[in-house]
C-alpha positions in Angstrom: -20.7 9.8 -12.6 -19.4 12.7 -15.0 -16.6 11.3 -17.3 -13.6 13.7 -15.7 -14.2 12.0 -12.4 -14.1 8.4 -14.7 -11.0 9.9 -15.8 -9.9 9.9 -12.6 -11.0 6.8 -10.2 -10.4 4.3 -12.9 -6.8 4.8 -13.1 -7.2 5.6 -9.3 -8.9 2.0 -9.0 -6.7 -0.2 -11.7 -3.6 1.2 -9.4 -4.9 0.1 -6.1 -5.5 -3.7 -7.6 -1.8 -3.8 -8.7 -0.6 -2.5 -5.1 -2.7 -5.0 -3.5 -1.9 -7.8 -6.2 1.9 -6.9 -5.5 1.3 -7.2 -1.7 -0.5 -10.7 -2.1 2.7 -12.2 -3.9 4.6 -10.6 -1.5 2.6 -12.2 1.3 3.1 -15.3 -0.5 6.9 -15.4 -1.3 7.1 -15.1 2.8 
């Protein structure tokens, strides 16, 4: 992996676990 596409996915991947962490206290709160 080159470090501009580390530049990329990371914030890419620390995103997707606070969309999927916001959809699991969602799920909860229902």
């Amino acid at each position: 992996m080159t470090g501009k596409s580390r530049l990329i996915i990371e914030p890419l991947q620390a995103a997707h676990e606070r969309s999927s962490f916001a959809c699991g206290t969602l799920a909860l709160d229902r």
